[in-house]
NULO-912998 format. One record per residue (C-alpha): x, y, z. Coordinates in steps of 0.1 Angstrom, whole numbers, plus 5000, padded with zeros to 4 digits. Each point is the difference from the previous one (the first is absolute). Layout:
% NULO-912998
> px, py, pz
> X, Y, Z
...
This chain:
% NULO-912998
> px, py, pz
> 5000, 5000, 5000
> 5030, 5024, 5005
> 5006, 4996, 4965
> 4963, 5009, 4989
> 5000, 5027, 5022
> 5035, 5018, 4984
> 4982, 4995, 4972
> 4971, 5025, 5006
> 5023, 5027, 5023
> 5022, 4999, 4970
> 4975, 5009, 4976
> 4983, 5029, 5024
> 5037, 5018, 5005
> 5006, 4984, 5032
> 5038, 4981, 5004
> 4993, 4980, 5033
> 5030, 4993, 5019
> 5003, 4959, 5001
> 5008, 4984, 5035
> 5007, 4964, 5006
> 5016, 4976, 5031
> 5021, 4977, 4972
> 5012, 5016, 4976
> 5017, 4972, 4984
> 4961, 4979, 4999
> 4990, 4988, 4967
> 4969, 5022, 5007
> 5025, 5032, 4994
> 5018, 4987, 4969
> 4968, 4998, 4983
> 4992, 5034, 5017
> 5035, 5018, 4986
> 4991, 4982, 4968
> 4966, 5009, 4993
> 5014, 5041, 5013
> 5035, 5007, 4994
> 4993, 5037, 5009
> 4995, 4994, 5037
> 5017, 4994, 5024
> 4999, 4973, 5023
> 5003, 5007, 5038
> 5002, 4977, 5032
> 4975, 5007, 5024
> 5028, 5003, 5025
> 5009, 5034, 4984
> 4960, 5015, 5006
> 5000, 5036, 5008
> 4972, 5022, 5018
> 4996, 5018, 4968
> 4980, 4980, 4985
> 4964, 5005, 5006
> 4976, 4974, 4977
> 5008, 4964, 5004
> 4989, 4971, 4975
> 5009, 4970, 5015
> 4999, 4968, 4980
> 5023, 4973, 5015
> 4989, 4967, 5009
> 4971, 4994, 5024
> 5020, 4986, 5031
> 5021, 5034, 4998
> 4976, 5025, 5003
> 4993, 5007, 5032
> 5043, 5002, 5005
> 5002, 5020, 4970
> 4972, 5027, 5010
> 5016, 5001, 5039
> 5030, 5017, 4982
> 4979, 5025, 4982
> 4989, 5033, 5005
> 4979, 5024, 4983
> 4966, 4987, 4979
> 5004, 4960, 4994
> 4981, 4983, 4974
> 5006, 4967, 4999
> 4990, 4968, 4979
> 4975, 4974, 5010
> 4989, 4983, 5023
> 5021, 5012, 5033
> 5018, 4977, 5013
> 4986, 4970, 5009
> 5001, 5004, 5041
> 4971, 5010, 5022
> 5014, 5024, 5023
> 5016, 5021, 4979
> 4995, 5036, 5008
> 4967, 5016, 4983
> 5004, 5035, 5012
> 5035, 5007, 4975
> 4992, 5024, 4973
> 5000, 4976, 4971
> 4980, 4993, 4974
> 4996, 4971, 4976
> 5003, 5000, 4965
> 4966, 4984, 4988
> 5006, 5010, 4961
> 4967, 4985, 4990
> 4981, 5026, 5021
> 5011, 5022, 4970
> 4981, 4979, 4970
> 4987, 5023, 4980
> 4964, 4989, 5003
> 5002, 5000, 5041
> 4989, 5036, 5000
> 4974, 4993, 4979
> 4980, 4971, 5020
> 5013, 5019, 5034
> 4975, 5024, 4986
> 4976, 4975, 4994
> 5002, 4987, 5030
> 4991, 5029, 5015
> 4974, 5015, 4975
> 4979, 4966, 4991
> 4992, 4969, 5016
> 5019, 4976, 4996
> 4984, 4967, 5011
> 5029, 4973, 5001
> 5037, 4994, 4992
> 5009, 4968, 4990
> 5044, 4999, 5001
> 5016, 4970, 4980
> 5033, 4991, 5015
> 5017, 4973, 4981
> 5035, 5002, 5020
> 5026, 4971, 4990
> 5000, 4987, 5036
> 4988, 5011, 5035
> 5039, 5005, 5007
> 4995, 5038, 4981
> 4966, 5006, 5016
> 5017, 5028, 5025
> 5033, 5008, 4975
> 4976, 5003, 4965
> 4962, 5001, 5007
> 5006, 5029, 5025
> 4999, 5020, 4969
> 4961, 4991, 4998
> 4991, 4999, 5034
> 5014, 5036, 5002
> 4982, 5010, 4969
> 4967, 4991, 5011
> 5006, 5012, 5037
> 5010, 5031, 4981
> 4964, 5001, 4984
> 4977, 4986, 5016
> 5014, 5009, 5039
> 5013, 4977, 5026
> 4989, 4968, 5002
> 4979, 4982, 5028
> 5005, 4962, 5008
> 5001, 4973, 4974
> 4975, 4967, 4992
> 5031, 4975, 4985
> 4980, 4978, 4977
> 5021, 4969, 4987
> 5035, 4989, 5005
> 5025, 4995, 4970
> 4980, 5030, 4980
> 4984, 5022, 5024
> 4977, 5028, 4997
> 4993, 5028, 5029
> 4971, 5014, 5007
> 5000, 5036, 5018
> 4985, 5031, 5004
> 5018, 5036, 5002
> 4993, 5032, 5012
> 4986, 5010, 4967
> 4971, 4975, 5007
> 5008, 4981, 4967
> 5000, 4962, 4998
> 5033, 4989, 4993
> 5013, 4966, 4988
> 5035, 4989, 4996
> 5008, 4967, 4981
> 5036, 4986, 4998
> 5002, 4981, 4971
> 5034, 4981, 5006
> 5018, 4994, 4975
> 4973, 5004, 4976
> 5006, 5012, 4961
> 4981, 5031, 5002
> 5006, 5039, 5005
> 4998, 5013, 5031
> 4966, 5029, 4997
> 4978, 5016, 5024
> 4965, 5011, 4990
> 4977, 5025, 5015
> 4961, 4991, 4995
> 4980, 5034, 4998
> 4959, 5001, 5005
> 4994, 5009, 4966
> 5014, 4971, 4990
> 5033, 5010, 4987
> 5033, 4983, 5008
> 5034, 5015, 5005
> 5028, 4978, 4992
> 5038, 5000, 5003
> 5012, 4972, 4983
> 5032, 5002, 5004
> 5002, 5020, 5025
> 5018, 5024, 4979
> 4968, 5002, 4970
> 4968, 5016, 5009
> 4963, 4994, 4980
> 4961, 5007, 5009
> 4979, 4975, 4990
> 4968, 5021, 4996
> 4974, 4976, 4985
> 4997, 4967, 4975
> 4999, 4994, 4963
> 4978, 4977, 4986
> 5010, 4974, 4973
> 4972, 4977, 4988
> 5007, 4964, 4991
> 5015, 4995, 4966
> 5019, 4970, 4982
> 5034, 5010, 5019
> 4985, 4999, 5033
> 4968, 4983, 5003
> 4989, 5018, 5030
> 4988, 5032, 5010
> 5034, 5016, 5020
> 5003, 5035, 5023
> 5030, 5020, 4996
> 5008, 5030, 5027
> 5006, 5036, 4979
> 5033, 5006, 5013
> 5017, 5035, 5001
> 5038, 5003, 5012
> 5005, 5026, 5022
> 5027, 5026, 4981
> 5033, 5003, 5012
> 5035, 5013, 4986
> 5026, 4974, 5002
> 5032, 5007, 5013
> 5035, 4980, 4991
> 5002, 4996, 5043
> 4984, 4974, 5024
> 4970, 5006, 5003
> 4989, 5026, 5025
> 5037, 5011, 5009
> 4996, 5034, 4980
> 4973, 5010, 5020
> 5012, 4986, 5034
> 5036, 5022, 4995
> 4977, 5029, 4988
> 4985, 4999, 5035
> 5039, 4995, 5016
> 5012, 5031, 4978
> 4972, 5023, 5012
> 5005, 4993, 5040
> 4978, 4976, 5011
> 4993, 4961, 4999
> 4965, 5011, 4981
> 4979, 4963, 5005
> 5035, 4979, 5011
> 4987, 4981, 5035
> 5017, 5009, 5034
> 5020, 4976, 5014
> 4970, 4996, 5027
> 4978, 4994, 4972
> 5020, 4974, 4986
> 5005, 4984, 5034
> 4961, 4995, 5001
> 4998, 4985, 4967
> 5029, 4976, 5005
> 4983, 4990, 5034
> 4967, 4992, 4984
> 5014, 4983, 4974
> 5019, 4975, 5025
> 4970, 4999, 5019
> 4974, 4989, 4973
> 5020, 4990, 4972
> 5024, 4978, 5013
């Protein structure tokens, strides 16, 4: 991620400085490789003049890496993996998918219209990334729909959750192990229409059905949902990074989650989801 990040600072007029504790990691070779213009630093060498952290070493290090930090810290996900970590730092976590284009869009439906259900697919490769991966969607939805109450666990090898939030919305959360399919959430409106993200990173509004009568291809009457994408301009970044270090640039974390925040997610997750 420190790669995709020089990536958009670059591009904005920004020359981050680069820390790292090895310099002499395959990580960094790559790093020098992929930037030859910067400079690589060990984070022995930090100095208090540095105000805006991104931090994107390895899980298990972050809660050492951010002790040694002053200023505004933003670092990867998730934090750590220890409960007692300290919630009270001034950190924040960098949830790019927060910044999909279309999230401002149904955050505004969501608060506009009525929105009867969300139904989140979650086909993860194993429960082994349910905390390190799905967190991405858990957040996203928290970040939506508001925090979560308890959990109903239906089923064992493929579960699906069944909640309620402080938006009042129905919420159900199937994890698809494993299974050949992308991962989508979908909002179910009263007026029948259905917001989809499909990947995540593609937006469309299905806002009624077509009609095809029976013919000699297909011998049957068959619905089709009129679908319209929902416009976006696409950028040659990952997606939702642009707007995320927008946000950083201007002086603020914008929709990023507090490190409390975080905490809470993580915590329901390990208590119904795992």
């Amino acid at each position: 991620m420190a790669k995709e990040y020089c990536k958009v600072l670059l591009s904005k007029g920004n020359r981050p400085r680069i820390f790292s504790r090895d310099l002499t990691s395959a990580n960094v070779a790559s790093f020098r490789a992929m930037f030859p213009e910067l400079e690589v630093e060990t984070l022995a060498e930090i100095s208090s003049d540095v105000t805006d952290w991104l931090v994107c070493t390895n899980i298990e290090s972050h809660e050492d890496v951010c002790s040694r930090l002053e200023g505004n810290i933003y670092c990867e996900k998730p934090y750590a993996h220890s409960p007692t970590y300290d919630t009270a730092r001034d950190i924040y976590l960098l949830m790019n998918r927060r910044y999909y284009y279309w999230v401002p869009f149904m955050k505004g439906v969501m608060e506009t219209e009525k929105i009867v259900k969300i139904i989140a697919t979650i086909p993860e490769r194993s429960v082994d990334a349910l905390i390190t991966q799905s967190i991405h969607v858990i957040d996203l939805l928290w970040y939506l729909a508001g925090p979560f109450g308890p959990a109903t666990r239906i089923g064992s090898s493929s579960p699906s959750f069944f909640l309620s939030n402080d938006s009042g919305v129905p919420l159900v959360i199937n994890m698809n192990y494993g299974s050949h399919e992308n991962f989508s959430i979908r909002f179910y409106a009263d007026d029948g229409r259905v917001h989809e993200a499909k990947p995540l990173e593609m937006f469309s509004i299905a806002e009624g059905m077509e009609v095809r009568e029976a013919d000699d291809e297909i011998p049957v009457r068959s619905y089709r949902p009129i679908i319209r994408p929902l416009e976006y301009e696409h950028t040659p970044y990952k997606p939702g990074l642009g707007e995320l270090i927008d946000d950083l640039i201007q002086g603020g974390p914008g929709r990023l989650p507090s490190l409390s925040e975080h905490r809470r997610i993580h915590v329901w997750m390990q208590e119904n989801m795992t």
